[in-house]
ChimeraX commands (.cxc) that place a marker at each C-alpha (Angstrom):
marker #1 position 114.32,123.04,115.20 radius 0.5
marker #1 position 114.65,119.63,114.43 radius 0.5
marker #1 position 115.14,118.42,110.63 radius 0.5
marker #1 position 111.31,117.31,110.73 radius 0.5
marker #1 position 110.13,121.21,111.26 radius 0.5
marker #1 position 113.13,122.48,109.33 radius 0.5
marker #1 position 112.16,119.91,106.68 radius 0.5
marker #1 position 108.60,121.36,106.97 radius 0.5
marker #1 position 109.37,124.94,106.96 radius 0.5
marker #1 position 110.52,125.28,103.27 radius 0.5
marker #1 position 111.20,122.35,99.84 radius 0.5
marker #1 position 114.09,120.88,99.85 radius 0.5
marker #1 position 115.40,119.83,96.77 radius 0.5
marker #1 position 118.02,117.45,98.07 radius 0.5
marker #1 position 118.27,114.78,95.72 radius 0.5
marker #1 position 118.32,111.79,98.30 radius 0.5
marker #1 position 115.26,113.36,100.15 radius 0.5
marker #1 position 113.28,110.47,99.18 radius 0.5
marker #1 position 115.38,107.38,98.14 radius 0.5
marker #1 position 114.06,104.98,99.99 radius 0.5
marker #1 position 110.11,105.66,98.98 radius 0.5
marker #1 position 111.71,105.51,95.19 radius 0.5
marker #1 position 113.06,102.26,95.92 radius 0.5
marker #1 position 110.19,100.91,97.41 radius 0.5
marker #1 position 107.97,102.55,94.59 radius 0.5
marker #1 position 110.26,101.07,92.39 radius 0.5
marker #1 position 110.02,97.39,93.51 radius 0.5
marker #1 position 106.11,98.13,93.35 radius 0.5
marker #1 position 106.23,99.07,89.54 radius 0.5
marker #1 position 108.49,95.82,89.20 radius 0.5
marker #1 position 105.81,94.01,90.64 radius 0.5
marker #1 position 103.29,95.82,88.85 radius 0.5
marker #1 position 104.53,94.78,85.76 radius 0.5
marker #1 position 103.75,90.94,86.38 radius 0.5
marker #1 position 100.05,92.03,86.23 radius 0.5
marker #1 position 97.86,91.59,82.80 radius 0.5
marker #1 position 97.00,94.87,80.88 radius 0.5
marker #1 position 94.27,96.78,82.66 radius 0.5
marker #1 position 95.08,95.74,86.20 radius 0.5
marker #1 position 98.62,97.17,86.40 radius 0.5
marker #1 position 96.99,100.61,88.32 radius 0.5
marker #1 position 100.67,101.71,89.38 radius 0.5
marker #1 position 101.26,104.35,86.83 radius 0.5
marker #1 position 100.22,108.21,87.52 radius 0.5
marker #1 position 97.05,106.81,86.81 radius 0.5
marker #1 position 94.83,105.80,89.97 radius 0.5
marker #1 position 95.18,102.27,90.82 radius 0.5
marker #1 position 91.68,100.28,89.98 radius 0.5
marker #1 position 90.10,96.92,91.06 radius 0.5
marker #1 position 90.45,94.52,88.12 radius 0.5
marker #1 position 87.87,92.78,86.40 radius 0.5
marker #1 position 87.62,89.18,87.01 radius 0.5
marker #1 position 88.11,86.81,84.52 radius 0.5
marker #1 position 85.14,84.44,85.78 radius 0.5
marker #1 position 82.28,85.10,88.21 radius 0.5
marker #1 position 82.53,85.41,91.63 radius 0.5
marker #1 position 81.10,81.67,92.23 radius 0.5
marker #1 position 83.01,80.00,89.49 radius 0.5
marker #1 position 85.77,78.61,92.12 radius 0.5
marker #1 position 83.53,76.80,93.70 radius 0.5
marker #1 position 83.29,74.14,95.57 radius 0.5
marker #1 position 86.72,75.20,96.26 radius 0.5
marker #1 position 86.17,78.75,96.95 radius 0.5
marker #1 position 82.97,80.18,97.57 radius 0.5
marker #1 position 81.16,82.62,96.01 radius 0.5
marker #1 position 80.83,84.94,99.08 radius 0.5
marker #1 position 84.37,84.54,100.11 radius 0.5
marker #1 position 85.12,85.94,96.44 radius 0.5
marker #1 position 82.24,89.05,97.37 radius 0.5
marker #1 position 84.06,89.56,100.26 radius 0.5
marker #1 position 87.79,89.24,99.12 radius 0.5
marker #1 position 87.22,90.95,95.95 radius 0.5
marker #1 position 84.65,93.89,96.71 radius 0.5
marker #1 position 85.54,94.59,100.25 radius 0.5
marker #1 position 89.53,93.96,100.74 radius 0.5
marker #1 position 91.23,94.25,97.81 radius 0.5
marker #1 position 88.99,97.17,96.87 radius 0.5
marker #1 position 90.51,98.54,100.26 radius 0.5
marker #1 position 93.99,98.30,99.23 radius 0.5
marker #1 position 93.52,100.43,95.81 radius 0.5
marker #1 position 91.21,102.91,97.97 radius 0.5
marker #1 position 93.96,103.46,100.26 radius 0.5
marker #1 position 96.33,102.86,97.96 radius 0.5
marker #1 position 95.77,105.58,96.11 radius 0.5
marker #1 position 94.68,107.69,99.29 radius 0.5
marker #1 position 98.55,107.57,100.07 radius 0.5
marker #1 position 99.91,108.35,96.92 radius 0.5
marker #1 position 97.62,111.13,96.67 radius 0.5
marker #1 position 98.70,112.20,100.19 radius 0.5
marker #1 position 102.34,111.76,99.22 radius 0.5
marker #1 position 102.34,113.71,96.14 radius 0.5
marker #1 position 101.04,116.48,98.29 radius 0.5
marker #1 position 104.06,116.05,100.84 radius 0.5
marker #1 position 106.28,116.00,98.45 radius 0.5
marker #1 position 105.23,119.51,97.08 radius 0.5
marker #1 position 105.53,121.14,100.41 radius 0.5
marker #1 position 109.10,119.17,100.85 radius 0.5
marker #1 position 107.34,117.43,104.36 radius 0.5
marker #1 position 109.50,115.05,104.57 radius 0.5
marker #1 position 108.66,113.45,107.99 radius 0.5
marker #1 position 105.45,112.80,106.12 radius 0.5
marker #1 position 106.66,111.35,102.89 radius 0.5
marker #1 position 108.58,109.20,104.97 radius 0.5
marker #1 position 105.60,107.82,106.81 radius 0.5
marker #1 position 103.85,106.99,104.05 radius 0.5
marker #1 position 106.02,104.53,103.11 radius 0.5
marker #1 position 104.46,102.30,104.89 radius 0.5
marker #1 position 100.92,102.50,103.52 radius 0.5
marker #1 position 102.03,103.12,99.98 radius 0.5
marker #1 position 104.09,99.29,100.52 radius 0.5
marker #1 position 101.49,97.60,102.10 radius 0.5
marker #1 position 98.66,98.79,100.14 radius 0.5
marker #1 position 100.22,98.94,96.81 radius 0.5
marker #1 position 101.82,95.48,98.02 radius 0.5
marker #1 position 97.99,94.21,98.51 radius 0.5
marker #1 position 96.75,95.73,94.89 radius 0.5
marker #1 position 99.71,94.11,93.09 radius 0.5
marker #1 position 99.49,90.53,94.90 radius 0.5
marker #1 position 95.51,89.84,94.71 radius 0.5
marker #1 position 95.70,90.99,91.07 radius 0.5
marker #1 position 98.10,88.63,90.13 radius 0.5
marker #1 position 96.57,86.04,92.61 radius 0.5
marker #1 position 93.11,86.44,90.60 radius 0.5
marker #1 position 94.35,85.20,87.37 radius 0.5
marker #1 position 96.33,82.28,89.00 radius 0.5
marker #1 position 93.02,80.96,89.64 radius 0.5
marker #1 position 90.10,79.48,87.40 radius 0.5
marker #1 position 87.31,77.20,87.41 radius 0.5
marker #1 position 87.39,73.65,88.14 radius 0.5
marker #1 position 86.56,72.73,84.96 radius 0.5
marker #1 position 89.47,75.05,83.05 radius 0.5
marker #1 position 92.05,73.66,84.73 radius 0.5
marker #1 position 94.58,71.20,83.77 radius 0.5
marker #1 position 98.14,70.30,84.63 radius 0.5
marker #1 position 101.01,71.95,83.77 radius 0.5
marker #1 position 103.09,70.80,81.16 radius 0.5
marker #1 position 105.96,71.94,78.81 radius 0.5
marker #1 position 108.40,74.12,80.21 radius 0.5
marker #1 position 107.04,74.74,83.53 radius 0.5
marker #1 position 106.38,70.85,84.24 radius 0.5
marker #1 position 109.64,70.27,82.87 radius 0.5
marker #1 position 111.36,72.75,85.50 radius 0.5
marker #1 position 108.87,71.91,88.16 radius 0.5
marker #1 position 110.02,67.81,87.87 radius 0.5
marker #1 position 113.91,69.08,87.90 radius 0.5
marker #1 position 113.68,70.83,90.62 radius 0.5
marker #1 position 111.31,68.71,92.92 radius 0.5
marker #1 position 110.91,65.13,91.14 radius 0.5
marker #1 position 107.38,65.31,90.31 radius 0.5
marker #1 position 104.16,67.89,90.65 radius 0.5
marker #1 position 102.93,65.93,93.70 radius 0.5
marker #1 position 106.33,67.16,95.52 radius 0.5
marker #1 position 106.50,69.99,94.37 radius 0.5
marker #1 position 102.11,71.01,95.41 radius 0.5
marker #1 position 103.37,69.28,98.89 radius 0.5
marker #1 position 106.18,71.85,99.78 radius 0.5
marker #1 position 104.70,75.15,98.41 radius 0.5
marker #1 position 101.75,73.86,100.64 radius 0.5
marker #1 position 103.83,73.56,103.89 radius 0.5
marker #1 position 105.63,76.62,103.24 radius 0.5
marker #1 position 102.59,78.52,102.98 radius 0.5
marker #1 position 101.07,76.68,105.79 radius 0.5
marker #1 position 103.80,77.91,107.52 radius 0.5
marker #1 position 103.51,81.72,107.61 radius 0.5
marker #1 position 102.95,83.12,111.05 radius 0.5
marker #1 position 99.75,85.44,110.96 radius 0.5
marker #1 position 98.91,86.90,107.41 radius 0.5
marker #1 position 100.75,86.98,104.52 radius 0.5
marker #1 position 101.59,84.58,100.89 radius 0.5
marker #1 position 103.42,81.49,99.81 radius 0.5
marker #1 position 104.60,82.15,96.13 radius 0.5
marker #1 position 106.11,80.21,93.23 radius 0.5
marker #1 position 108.89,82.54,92.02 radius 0.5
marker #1 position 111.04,82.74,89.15 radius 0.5
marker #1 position 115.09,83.68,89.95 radius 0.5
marker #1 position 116.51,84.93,86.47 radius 0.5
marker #1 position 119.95,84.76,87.35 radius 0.5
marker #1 position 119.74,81.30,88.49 radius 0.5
marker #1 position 117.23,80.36,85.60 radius 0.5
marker #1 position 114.93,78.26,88.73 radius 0.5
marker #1 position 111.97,78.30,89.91 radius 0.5
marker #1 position 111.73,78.57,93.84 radius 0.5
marker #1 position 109.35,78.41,97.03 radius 0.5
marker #1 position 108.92,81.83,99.09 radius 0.5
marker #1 position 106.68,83.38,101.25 radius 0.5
marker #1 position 106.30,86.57,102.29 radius 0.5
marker #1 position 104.58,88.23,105.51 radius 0.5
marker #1 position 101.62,90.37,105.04 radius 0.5
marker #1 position 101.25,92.22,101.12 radius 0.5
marker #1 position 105.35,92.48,100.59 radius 0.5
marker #1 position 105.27,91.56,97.29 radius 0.5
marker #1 position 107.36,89.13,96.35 radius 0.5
marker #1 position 109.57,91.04,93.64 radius 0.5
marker #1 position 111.36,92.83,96.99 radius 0.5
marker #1 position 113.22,89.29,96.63 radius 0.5
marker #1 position 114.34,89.85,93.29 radius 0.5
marker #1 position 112.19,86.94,92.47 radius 0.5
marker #1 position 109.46,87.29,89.45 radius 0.5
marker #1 position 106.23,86.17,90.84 radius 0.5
marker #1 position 104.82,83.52,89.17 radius 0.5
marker #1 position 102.02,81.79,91.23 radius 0.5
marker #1 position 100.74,83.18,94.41 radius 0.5
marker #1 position 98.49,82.08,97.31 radius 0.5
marker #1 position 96.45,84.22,99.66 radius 0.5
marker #1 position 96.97,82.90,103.24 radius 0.5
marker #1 position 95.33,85.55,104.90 radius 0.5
marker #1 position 92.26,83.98,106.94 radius 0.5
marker #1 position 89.83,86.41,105.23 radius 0.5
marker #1 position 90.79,84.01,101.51 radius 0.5
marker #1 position 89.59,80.99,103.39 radius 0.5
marker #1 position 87.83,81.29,106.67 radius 0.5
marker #1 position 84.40,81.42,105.82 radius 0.5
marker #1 position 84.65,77.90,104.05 radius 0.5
marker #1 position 87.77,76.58,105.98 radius 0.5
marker #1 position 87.55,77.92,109.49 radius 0.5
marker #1 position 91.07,77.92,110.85 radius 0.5
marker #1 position 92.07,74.36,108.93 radius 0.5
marker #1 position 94.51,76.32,106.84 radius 0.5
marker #1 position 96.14,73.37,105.71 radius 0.5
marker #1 position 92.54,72.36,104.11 radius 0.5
marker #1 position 92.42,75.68,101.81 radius 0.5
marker #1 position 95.86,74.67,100.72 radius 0.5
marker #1 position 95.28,71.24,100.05 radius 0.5
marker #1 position 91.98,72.05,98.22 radius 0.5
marker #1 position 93.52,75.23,96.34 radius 0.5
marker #1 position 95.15,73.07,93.85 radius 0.5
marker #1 position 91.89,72.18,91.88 radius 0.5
marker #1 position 91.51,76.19,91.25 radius 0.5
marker #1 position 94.63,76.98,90.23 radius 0.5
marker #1 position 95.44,78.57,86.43 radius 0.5
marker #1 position 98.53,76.49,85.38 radius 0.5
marker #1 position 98.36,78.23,82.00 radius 0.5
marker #1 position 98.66,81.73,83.81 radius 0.5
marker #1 position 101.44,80.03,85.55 radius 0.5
marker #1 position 103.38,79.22,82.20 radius 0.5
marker #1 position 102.67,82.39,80.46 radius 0.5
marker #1 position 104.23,84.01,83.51 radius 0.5
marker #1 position 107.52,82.11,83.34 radius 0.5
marker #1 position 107.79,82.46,79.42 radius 0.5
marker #1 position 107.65,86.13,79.66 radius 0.5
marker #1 position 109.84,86.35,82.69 radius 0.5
marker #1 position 112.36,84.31,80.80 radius 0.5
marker link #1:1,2 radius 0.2
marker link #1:2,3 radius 0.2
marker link #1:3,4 radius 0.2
marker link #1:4,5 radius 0.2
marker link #1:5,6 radius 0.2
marker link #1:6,7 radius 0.2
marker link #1:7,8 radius 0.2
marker link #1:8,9 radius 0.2
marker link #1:9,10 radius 0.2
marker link #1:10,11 radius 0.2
marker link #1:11,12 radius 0.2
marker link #1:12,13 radius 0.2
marker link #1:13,14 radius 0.2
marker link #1:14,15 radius 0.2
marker link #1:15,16 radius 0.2
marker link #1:16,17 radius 0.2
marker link #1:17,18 radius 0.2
marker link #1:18,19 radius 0.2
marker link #1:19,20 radius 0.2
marker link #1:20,21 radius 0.2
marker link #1:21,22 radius 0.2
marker link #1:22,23 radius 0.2
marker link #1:23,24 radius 0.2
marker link #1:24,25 radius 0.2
marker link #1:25,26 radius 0.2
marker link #1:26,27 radius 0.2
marker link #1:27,28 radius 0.2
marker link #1:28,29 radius 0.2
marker link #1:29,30 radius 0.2
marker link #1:30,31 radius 0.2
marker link #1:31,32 radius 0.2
marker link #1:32,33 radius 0.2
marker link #1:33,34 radius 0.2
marker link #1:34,35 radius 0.2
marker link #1:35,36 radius 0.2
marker link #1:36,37 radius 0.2
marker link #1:37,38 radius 0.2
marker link #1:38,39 radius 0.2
marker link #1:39,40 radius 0.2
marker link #1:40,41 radius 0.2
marker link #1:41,42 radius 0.2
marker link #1:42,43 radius 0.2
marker link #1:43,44 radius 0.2
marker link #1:44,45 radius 0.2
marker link #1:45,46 radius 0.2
marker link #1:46,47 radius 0.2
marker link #1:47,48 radius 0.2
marker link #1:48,49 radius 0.2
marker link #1:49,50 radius 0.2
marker link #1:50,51 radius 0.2
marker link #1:51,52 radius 0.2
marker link #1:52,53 radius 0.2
marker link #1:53,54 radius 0.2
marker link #1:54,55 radius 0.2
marker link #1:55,56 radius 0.2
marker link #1:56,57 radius 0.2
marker link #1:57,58 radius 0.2
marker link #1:58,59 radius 0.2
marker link #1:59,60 radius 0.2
marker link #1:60,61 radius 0.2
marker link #1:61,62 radius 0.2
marker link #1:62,63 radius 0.2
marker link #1:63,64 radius 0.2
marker link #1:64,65 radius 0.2
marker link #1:65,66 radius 0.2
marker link #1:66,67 radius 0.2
marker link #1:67,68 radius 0.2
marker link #1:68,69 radius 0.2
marker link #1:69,70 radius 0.2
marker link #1:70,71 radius 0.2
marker link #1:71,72 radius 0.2
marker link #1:72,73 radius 0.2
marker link #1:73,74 radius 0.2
marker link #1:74,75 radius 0.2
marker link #1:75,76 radius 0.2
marker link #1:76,77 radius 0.2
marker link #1:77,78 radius 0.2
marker link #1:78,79 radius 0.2
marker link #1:79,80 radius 0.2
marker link #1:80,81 radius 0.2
marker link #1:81,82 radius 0.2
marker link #1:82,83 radius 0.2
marker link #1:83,84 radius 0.2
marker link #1:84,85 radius 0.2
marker link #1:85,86 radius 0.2
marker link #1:86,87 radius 0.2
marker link #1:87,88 radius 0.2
marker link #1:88,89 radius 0.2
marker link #1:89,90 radius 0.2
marker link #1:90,91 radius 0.2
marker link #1:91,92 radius 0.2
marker link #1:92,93 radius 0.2
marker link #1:93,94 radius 0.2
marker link #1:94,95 radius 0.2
marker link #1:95,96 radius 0.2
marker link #1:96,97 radius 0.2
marker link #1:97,98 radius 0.2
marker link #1:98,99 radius 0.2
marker link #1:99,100 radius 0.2
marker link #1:100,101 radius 0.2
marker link #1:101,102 radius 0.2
marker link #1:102,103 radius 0.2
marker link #1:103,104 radius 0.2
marker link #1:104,105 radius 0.2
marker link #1:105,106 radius 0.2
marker link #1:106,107 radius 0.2
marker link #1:107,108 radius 0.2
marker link #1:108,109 radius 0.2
marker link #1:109,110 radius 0.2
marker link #1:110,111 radius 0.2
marker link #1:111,112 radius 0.2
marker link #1:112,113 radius 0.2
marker link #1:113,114 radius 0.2
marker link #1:114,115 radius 0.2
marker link #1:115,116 radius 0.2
marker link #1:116,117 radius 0.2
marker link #1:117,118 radius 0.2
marker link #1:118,119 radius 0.2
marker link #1:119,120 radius 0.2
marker link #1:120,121 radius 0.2
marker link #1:121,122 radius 0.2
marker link #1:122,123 radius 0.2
marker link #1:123,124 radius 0.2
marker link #1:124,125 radius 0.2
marker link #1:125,126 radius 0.2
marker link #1:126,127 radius 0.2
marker link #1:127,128 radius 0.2
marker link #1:128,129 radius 0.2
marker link #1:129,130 radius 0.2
marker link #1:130,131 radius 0.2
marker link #1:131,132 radius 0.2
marker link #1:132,133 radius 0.2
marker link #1:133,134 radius 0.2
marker link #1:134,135 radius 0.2
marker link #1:135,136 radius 0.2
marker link #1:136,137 radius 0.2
marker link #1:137,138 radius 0.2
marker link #1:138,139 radius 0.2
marker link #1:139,140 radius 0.2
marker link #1:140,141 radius 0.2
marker link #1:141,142 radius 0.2
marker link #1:142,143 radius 0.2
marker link #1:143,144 radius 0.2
marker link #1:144,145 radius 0.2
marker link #1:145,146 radius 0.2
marker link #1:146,147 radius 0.2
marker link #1:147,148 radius 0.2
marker link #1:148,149 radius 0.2
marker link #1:149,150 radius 0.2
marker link #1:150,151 radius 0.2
marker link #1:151,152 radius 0.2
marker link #1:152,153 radius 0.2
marker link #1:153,154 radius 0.2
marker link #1:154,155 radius 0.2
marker link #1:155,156 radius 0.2
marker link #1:156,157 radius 0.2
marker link #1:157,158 radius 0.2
marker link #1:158,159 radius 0.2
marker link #1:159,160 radius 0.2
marker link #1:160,161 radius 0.2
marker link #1:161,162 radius 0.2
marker link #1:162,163 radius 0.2
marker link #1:163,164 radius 0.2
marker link #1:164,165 radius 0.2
marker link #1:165,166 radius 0.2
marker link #1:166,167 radius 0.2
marker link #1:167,168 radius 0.2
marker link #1:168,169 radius 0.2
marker link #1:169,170 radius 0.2
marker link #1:170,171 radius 0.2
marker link #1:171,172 radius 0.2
marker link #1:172,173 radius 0.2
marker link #1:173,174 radius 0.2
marker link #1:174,175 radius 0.2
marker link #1:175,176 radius 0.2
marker link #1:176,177 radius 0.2
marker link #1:177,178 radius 0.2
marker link #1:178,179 radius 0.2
marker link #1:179,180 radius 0.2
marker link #1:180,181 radius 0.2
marker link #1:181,182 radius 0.2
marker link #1:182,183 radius 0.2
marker link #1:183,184 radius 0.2
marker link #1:184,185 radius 0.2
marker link #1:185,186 radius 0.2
marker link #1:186,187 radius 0.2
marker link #1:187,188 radius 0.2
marker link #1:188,189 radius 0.2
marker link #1:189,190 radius 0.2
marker link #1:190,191 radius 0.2
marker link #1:191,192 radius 0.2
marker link #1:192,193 radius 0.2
marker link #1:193,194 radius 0.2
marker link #1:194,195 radius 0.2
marker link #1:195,196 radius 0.2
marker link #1:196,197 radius 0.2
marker link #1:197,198 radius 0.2
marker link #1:198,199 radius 0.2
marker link #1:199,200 radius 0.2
marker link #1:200,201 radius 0.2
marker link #1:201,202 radius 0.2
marker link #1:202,203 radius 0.2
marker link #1:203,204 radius 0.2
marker link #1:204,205 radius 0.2
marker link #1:205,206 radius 0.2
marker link #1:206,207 radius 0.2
marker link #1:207,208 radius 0.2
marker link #1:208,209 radius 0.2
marker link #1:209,210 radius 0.2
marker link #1:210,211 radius 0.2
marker link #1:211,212 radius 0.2
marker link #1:212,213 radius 0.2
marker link #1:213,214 radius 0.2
marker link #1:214,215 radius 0.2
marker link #1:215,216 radius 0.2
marker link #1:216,217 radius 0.2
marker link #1:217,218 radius 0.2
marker link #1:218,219 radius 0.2
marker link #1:219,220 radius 0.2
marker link #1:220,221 radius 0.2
marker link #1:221,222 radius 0.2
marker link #1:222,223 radius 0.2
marker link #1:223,224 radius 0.2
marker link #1:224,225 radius 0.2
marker link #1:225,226 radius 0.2
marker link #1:226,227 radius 0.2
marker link #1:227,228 radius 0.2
marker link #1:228,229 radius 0.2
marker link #1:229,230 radius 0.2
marker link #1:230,231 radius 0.2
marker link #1:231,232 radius 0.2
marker link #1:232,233 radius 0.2
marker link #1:233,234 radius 0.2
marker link #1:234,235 radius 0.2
marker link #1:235,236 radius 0.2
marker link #1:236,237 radius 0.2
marker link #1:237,238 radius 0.2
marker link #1:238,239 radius 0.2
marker link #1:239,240 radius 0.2
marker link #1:240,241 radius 0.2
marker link #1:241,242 radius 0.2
view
């Protein structure tokens, strides 16, 4: 017998059995804990979709309201439904000491728990036309040092993010050992605290967050996202990163 069947055949209570699913659980939980109370789901407890701070149509003209139906009620209710379908289905593997199956969950558990973490924190990066202003303070001050002005800085987050090949995120990330902010994206749901970075502003750039209003013109959503987005979320985020 292979180490699959033997692996199978009785527990085994080795203690590296499963050190890479605790290291990727562990970068979810770090991730988890950029998320406001309530939405966090990454505890024992099952994972749940969080409320919304503002109604489904309140981003628009920017975002529709059925775009937000859809993106809300239909995907990222997916990713805590199988979410927690994996976990569930882990926890059992583990008790039976399967490890060829723990070890295949790792991928669902990443890029479900990946998609729970990043549209929860991608939610309250976002509000209503009308409740958003510029930033200002510390973020605008580290914003300006680091790219000149707001304008620069809107113009190369948007052309990274325009960038990403298929599905995935452009993010605005905090590096606390450098004490900078910096540009990232990251393919599919990897969240973006696998960098070490702490996730501070995040945009959706899979075609199911814009192309109902957008069609392919990705570089439309971006340009238009900035009139949605939640710079005060944005600066709460980097003063409790700091």
């Amino acid at each position: 017998h292979d180490l699959a069947d033997r692996a199978q055949a009785r527990p085994i209570n080795h203690p590296i059995r499963n050190m890479a699913l605790r290291q990727a659980s562990s970068r979810l939980l770090t991730a988890a804990a950029c998320l406001p109370a309530g939405a966090r789901g990454m505890s024992a407890a099952p994972a749940k979709l969080p409320d919304l701070p503002y109604d489904l149509g309140a981003l628009e003209p920017v975002i529709s309201g059925k775009i937000m139906e859809l993106h809300v009620t239909k995907h990222h209710q997916a990713y805590v439904t199988n979410y927690n379908a994996a976990l569930q289905q882990y926890a059992e593997a583990e008790s039976k000491g399967d490890v060829a199956k723990m070890i295949q969950l790792q991928s669902p558990i990443k890029f479900n728990g990946g998609g729970h973490v990043n549209h929860s924190i991608f939610w309250t990066n976002l509000a209503p036309p009308k409740d958003c202003a510029p930033p200002s303070g510390e973020l605008l001050k580290m914003i300006e040092a680091q790219w000149k002005s707001l304008d620069n800085f809107q113009a190369a987050m948007s052309a990274a993010s325009a960038g990403v090949q298929g599905s995935g995120w452009g993010w605005l990330g905090y590096n606390k050992g450098a004490g900078r902010l910096e540009i990232q994206t990251m393919p599919n749901q990897d969240p973006l605290s696998m960098t070490g970075l702490v996730p501070l502003l995040g945009i959706d750039v899979w075609e199911h967050a814009y192309y109902l209003d957008y069609k392919n013109a990705r570089p439309d959503y971006l340009k238009a996202i900035w009139k949605v987005v939640n710079w005060k979320n944005v600066a709460e985020r980097l003063a409790a990163a700091k």
